[in-house]
DOZA-61411 format. One record per residue: x, y, z of N, C-alpha, C in turn. Coordinates in steps of 0.05 Angstrom, whole numbers, plus 5000, padded with zeros to 4 digits. Example, Ala and Ser with C-alpha at 12.3 -4.5 7.8 and 13.67 -1.06 7.14 Angstrom:
2
526448865156524649105156526449345156525749555142527349795143525850015157
% end
This chain:
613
187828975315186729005287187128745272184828695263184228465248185628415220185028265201186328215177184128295152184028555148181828755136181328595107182928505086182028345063181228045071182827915085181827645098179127695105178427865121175227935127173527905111174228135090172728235059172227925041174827785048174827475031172727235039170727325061170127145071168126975061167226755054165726695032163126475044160926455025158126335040158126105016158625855017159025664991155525634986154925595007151525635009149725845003151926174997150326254994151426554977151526604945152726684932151726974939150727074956149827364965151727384989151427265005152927315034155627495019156127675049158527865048158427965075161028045078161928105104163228345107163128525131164128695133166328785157168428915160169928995174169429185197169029245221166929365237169729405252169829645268170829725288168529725317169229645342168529645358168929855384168830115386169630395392169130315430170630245448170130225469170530395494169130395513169330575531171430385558173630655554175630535583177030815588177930695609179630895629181830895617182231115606185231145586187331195604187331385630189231355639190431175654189430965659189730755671191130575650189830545629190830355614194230405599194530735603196930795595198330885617197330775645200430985670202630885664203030645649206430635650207330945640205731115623207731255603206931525631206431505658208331725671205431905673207832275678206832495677205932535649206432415627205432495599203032425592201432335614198432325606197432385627197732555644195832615674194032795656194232835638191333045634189432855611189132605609187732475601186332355616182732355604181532165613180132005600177431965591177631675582177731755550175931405530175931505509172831395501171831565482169531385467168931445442169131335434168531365396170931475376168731415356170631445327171931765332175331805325175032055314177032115340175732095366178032195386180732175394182732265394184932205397185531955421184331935438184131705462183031435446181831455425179531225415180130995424180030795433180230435440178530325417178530115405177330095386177829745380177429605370177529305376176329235341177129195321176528995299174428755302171928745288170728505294169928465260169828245251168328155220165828085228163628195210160728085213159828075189157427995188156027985157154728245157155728355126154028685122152128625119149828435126146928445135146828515165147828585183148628725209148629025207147129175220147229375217149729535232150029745234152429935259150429865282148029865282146730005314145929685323146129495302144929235309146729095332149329135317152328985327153029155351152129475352152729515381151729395403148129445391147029205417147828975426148728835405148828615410152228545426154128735426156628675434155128775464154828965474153928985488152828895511150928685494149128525506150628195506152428195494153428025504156327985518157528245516159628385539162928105543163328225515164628025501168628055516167828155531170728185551168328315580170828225603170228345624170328585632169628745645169628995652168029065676168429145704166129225721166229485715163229585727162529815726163230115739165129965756167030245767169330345748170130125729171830285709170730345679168830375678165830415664168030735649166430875637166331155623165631305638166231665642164331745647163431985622163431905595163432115591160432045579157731995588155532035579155131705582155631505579155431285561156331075578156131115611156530965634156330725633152830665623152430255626153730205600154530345571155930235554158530105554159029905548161729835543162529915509161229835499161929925470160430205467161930375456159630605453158630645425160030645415160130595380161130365372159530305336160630125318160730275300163230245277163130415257164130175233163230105209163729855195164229925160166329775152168229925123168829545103167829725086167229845072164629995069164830225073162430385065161130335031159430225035157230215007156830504993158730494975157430654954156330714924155330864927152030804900152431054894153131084863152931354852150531474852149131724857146931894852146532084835144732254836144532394817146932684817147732714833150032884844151932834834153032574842155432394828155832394800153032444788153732414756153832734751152232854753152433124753154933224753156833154772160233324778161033114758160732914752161932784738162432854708159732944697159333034671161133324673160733504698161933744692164233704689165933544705168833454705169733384678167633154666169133144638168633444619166733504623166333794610168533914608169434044634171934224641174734074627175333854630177433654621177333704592175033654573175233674546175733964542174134124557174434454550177834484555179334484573181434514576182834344554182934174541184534034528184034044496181634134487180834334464182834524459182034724485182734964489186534994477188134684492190634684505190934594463189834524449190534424424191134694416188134754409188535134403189635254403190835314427192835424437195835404424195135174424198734964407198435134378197235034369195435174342196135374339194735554345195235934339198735964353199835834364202935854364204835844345204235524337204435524309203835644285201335764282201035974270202236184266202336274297205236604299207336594290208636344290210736314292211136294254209236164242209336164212209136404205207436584211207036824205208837034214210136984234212437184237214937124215215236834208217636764190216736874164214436924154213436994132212237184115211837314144210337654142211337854151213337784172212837934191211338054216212638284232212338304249208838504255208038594240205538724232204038564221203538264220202338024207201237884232203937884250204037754274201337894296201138124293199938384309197438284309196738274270193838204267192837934282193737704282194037404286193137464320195337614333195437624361192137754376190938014356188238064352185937894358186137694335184537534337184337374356187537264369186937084390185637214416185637534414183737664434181037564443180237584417177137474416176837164422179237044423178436804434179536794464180536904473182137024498179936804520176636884532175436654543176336464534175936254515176936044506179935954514180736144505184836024519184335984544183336134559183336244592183435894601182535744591182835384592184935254582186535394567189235204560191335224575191634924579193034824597196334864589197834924573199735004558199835274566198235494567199735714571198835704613197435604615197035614647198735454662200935274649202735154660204535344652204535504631207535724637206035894665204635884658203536224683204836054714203935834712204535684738206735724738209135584725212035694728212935824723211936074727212936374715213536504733216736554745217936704761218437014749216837104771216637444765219437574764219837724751222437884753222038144766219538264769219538434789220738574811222738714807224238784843222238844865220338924859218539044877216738774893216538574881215738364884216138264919214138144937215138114961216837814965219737834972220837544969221237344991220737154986220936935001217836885016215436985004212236985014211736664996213236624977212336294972213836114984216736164993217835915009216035865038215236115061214436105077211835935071209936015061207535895045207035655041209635485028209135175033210335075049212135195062213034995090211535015110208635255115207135255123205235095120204434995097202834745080203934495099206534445086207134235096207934165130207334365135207434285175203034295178201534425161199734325168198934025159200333875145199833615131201233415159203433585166204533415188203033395212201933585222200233575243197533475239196733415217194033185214194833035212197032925207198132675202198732515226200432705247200432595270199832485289197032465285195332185293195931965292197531875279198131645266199031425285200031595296202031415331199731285343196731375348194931285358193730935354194130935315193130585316195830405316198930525323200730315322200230145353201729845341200929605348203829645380204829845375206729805400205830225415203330185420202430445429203730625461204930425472206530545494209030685480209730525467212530605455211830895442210030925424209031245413208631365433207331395451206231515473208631655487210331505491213831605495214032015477213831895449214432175440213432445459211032405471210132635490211532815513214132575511216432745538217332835531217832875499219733075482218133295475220833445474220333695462220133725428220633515422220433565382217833495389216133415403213033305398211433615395212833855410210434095409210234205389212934115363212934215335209434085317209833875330207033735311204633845328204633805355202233975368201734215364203134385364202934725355203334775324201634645304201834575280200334805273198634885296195735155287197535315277200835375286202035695280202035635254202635415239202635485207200235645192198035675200195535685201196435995211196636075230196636335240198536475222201136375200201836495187200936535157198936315147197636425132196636585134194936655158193136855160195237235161197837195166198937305168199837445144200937165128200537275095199437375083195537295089194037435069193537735079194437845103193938115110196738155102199338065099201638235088201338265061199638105039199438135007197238295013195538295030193538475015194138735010194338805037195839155043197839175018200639045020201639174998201739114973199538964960198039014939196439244928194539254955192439424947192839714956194939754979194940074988195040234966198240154948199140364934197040404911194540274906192440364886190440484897190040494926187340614940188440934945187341184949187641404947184441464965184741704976182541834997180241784980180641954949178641954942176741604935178441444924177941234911176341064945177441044972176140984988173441064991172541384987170241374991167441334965168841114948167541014922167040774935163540784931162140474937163040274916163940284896164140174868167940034874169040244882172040114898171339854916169739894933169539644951168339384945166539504921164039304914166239124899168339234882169539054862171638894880173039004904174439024926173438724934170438624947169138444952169238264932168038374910168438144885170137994878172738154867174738014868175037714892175237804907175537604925173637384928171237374916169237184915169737004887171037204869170637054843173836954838175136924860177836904859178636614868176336594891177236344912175036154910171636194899169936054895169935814881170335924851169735694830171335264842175135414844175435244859175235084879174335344896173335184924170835014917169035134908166635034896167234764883168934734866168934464843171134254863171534304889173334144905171434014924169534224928166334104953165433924930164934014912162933804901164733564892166833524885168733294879169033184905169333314927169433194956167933004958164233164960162833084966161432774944162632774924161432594911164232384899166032434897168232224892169932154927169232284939170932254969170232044977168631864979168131624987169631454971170531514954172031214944175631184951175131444962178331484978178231245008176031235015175131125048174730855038176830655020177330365021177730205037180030335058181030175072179330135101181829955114180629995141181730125174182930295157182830545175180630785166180331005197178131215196179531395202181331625184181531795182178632075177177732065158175132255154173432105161171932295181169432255190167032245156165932005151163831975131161732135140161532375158159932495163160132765146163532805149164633085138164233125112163532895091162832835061160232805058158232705072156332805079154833005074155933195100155233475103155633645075157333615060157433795039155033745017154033555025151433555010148933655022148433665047147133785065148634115068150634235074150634425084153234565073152934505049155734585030155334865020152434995022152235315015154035435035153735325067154735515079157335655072158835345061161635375051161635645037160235615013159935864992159636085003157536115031157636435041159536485060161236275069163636235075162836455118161036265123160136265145161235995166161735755157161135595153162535495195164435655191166035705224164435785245162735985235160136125254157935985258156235855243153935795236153635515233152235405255153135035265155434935254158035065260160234925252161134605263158034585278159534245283158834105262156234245238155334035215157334275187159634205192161834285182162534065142162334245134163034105101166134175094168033895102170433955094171934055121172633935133172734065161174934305162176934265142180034435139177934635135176034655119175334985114174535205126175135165152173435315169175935495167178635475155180935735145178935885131178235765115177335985093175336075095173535985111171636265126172636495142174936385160175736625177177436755164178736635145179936895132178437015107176136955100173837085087172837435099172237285129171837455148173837675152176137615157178837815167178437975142177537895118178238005089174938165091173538135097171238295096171738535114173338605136173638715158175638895150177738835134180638915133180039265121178339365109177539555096178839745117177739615142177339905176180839945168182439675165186039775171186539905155186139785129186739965103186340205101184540365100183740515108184540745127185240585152186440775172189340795170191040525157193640625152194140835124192140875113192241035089191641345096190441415121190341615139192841685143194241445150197241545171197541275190200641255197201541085209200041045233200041365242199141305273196041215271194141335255192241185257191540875248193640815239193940535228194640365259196040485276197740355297194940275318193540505323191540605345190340365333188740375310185840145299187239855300189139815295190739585296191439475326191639695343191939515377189739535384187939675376184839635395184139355390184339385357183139165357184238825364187138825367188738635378187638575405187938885423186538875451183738705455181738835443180138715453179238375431180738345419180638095415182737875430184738015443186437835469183537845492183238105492180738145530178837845518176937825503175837605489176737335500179737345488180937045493181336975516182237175542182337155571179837045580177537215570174137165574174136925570174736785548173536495543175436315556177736315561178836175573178436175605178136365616177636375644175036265653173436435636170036345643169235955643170335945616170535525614172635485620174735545635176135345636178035185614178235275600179135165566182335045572181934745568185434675555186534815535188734805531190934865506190634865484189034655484190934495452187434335444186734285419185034145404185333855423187433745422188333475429187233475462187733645474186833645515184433645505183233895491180533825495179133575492179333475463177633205457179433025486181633015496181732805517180532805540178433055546177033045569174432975565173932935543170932715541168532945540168933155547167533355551166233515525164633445519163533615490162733885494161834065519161334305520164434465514166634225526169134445524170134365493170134185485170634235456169134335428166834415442165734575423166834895428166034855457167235265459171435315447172035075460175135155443175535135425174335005407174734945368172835165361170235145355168335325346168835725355169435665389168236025395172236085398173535905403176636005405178135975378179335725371181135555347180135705326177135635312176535635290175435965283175336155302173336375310175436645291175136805274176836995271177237195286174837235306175337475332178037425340178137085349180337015365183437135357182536955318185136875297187037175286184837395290186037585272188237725274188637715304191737825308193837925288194737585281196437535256196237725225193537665235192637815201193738065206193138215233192338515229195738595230197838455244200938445241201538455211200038255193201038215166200138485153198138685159197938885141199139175155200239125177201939375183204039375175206238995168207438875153207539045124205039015110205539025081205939325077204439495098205539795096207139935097209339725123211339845129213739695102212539595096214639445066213939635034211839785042211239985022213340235024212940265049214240585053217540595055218640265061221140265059222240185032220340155017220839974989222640244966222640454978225440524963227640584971227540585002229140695012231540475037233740535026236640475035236740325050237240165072237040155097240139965104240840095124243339925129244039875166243539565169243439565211247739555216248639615236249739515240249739175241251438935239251638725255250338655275251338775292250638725316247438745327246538955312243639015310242138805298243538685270241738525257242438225271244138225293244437915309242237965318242038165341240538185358237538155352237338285320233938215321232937965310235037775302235137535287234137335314236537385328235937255360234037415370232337525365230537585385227537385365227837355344225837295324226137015330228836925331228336575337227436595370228336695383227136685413223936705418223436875403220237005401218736645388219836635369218236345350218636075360220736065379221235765390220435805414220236025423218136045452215635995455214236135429211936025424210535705417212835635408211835325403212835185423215035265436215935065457215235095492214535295495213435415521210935175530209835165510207734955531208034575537210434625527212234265537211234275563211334335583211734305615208634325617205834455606202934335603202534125593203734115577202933835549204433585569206633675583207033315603206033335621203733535623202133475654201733715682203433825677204334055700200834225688199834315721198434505717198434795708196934865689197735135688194235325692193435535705191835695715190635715695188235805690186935925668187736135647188736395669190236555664192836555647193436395662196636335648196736185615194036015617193035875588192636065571190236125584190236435561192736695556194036735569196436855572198436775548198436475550200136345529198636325496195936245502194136295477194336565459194136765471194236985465196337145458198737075471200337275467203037045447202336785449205036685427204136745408201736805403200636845371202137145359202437285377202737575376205937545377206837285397210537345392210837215360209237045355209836935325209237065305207437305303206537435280209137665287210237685311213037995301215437795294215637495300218237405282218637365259215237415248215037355216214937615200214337825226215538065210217738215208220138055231223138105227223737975193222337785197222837635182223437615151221237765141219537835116221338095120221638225131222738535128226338505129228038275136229938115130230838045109228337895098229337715065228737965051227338125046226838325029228038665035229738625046231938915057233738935061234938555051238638505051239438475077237738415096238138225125238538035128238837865108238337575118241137335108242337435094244337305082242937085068244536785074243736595063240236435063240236615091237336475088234636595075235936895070235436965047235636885017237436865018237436724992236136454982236336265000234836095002232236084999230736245015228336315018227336484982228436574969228636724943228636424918229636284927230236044906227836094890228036054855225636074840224635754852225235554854222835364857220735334870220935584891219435574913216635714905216835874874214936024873211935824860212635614838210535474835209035324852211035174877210435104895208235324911208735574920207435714930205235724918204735784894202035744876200535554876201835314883200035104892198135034918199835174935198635154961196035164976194335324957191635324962190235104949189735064927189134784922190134524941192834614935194834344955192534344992192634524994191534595025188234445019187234494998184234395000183634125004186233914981185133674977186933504996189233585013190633365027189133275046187833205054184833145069184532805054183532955032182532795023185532545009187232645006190432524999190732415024191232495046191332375072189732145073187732155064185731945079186231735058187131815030187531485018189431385024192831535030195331375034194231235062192731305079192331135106190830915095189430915077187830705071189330515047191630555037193330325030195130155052194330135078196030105102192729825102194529665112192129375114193729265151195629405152196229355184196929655196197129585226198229805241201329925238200430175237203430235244205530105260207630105267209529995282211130285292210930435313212030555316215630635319217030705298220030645310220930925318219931145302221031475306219031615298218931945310218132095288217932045256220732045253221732145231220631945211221531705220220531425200217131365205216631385220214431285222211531455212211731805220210231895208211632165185213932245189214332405155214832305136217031995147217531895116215631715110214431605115211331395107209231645104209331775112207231895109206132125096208732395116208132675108209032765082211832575077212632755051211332545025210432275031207832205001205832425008204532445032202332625029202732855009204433025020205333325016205633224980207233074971208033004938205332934922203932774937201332714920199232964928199533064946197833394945199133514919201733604918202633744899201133674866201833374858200833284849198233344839196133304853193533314851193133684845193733754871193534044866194334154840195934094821197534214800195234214777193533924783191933864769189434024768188734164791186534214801186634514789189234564796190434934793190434964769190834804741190234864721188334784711185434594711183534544711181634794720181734874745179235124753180835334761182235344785184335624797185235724771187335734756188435984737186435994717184535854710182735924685180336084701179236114725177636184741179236544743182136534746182836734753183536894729183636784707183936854684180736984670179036914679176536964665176037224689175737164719175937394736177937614725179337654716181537844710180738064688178637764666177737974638175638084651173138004667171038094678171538264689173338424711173538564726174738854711176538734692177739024675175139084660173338934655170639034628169239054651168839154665167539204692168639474693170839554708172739824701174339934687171939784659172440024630176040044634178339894640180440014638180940024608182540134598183440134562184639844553183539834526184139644522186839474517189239664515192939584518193339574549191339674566192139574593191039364595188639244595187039064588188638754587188838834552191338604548193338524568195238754577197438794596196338624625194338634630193738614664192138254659191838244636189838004627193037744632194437814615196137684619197837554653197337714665199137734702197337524724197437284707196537134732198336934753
% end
């Protein structure tokens, strides 16, 4: 890697237009060759080509941005600017190529009509919220004069009026920063669902991050981490992901059971609002994050590293509805808007579906048990199917290293990203939230010895799952069978350690780590997480692009959490906080009045429920 501003500096005394650009040169070689020093930890690699793959080879060249990407390929090409014979050529499509791609940065960008559009709404929302947040200050001040001076029947009236402005508040930033830090006092409340929540966040920040070992300047030396076993913590990063999905089926159920009743299930008008909710809950933000993506995300892509594909910012201008009907995993998910989002389709999906559990555990346990393993069953038979029939590696990472695009479409798209596959977890989290209903008044006391035993069986269950496939990941063959075997069933040992788990911190099992897990700070944090989860993408991709050299590999620890994961994870928080009181709590605040004037509830409940965001 070249000297990315020296490039940008390069100057035409002759000619006050000339400018130059920074170009990567994406080459095709035999990866495992070029890395056998590093052993059995790469027998399952083969070559690399292009932007984006974890194998990538890639070579820095400066040209003049009068050069196109497709010009400079030809031309490296054609003039075959290192040696290479053709027996150690590529094979993955792109044989007579030596270069297969050029990809060249600074990307040119030109505001459009889009760009001003989100722009104007942005300041819109900004002034509305900061109106709103005066106002707010305002009528406080007000109460507070009027309680010292009238009293408490003065105060009543005052509080009235601010009813009618109630939309209007729903934007101030003053009372939506208390709501943000507003630790519930609730006993009934489920505890320790926000600590789990962002340490889940933050192992998915770690595992995109972990790439990072790929552009350091001492790449054998990273390559090393692969013999270890702390490396399958960052590779098996999906389980954080599998416990979200776990969460949102443990809140839903015991949210929603104890208000659903026989009769109220068989009301079209229960489900219709059932659906709603959930559209008008997660949209607006998701919505005002695509379009900020798609039209401020380019100015994150300064540097000269390629973290986001300029394709994935792109696409949200081309195919950003799908996002909205939240298809977007099913339905050409390779022209994907926002690539992280393909969570929030499948758990869109699990949430359109979940009715069948609800439902049947509201029947009765046992029918809750029966609908709940069928459907586990034949979504494991599924995962056997796809893995046996293709052949499927492990892991995201095997796939892209076999060069093979039929297998990395069927394991990201019809396996990884697919909710047939994912739901497992979910359907664990809502037998979870039932069985936390029905024990939620009642006593419970294990022996010791009992509560060792299921503690150790919960860490055994959870570090088996992530650690079991070390001896694949350095190379050792494993059957098809046995792949899918492991695909399938750690998902299932990790969704029962998170239900020792959760049924632990909240039943006086857990001692300290209970308590821990209870800490109030963990709960704003948890509230952040969805926003936090939307934009570290886009946070990721700028701290890489303040980097003007390569990494230097010295550890894990230094090289990609402390440079990297925990600014990432702080400036998500950050941003997110911003985002969460901007559209999320005022979005869920206006959803809240809509839905009660929807079901006519009274108007002192009204108030009461208006307030609980």
């Amino acid at each position: 890697m070249g000297e990315y501003d020296e490039c940008l500096d390069v100057k035409n005394p002759k000619d006050d237009t000339y400018q130059t650009q920074f170009c990567w040169a994406h080459l095709n070689l035999p990866i495992g060759k070029i890395l056998a020093k590093s052993g059995d930890a790469v027998k399952t690699l083969s070559t690399t080509c292009g932007a984006g793959r974890p194998t990538d080879v890639k070579m820095s060249i400066c040209m003049p941005r009068s050069c196109s990407e497709y010009d400079l390929k030809l031309a490296l090409n054609h003039l075959q600017i290192l040696p290479i014979s053709s027996k150690n050529q590529s094979v993955s499509g792109n044989d007579e190529k030596f270069v297969c791609d050029v990809t060249c940065r600074p990307v040119d960008f030109q505001p459009d009509f889009l760009f001003w559009m989100v722009t104007i709404v942005l300041g819109i929302t900004v002034f509305l919220c900061v109106f709103a947040t005066v106002a707010d200050y305002y009528l406080e001040v007000e109460n507070e004069k009027v309680y010292m001076e009238s009293g408490e029947k003065k105060v009543e009236e005052v509080r009235a009026n601010e009813n009618s402005l109630k939309y209007f508040l729903a934007f101030s930033m003053l009372s939506n920063g208390r709501s943000l830090l507003r630790i519930s006092k609730n006993p009934n409340n489920l505890r320790g669902v926000e600590c789990i929540r962002f340490l889940s966040f933050t192992w998915v920040v770690s595992g995109h991050i972990w790439g990072d070992w790929e552009n350091a300047d001492n790449p054998l030396k990273a390559i090393d981490i692969l013999k270890t076993r702390s490396y399958e913590i960052w590779v098996n990063a999906f389980f954080s992901v599998d416990t979200f999905f776990f969460l949102s089926g443990l809140l839903l159920s015991y949210s929603f059971l104890p208000k659903l009743t026989i009769r109220k299930a068989m009301s079209p008008t229960v489900w219709f609002i059932f659906y709603l909710h959930r559209i008008l809950r997660l949209t607006p933000a998701y919505l005002s994050f695509i379009l900020f993506y798609a039209t401020y995300g380019p100015l994150t892509d300064f540097g000269p590293n390629e973290i986001v594909r300029r394709e994935d910012m792109e696409n949200c201008r081309r195919y950003g509805w799908k996002n909205l009907l939240y298809i977007n995993n099913i339905y050409e998910p390779r022209k994907n808007c926002l690539s992280i989002s393909w969570y929030m389709a499948a758990d869109t999906q699990m949430y359109l579906i979940s009715p069948i559990f609800l439902i049947s555990f509201l029947l009765g346990l046992i029918p809750g048990i029966v609908i709940s393993i069928t459907v586990i069953l034949l979504s494991t038979i599924l995962n056997y199917w796809l893995f046996v029939r293709f052949d499927l590696p492990l892991t995201l990472i095997q796939a892209y290293m076999t060069g093979d695009d039929n297998i990395i479409h069927v394991l990201q798209d019809l396996v990884y990203e697919a909710a047939y596959i994912r739901i497992p977890p979910f359907i664990f989290g809502i037998a979870m939230g039932y069985l936390m209903l029905k024990t939620r008044n009642t006593k419970i006391h294990f022996r010791t010895s009992v509560v060792f035993g299921l503690w150790l069986t919960a860490f055994i269950l959870s570090l088996g799952s992530i650690f079991t496939i070390h001896s694949y990941n350095r190379g050792d063959y494993w059957s098809p069978m046995r792949r899918a075997s492991y695909y399938g069933f750690s998902r299932i040992a990790w969704s029962i350690s998170l239900c020792w788990l959760i049924f632990a911190v909240n039943r006086g099992q857990s001692g300290l780590i209970g308590k821990f897990m209870s800490l109030s700070f963990w709960t704003p944090l948890g509230k952040l997480t969805f926003c936090a989860y939307l934009c570290h993408i886009l946070i990721v991709n700028a701290i890489f692009n303040l980097e003007r050299t390569p990494p230097h590999f010295i550890g894990a620890f230094h090289t990609v959490y402390l440079t990297k994961v925990i600014p990432s994870v702080v400036a998500s928080c950050i941003f997110a906080t911003i985002w969460t009181l901007l559209f999320e709590i005022p979005s869920a605040k206006l959803e809240s009045f809509a839905l009660l004037k929807l079901m006519k509830t009274p108007e002192k409940d009204k108030v009461k429920e208006c307030t609980k965001i």
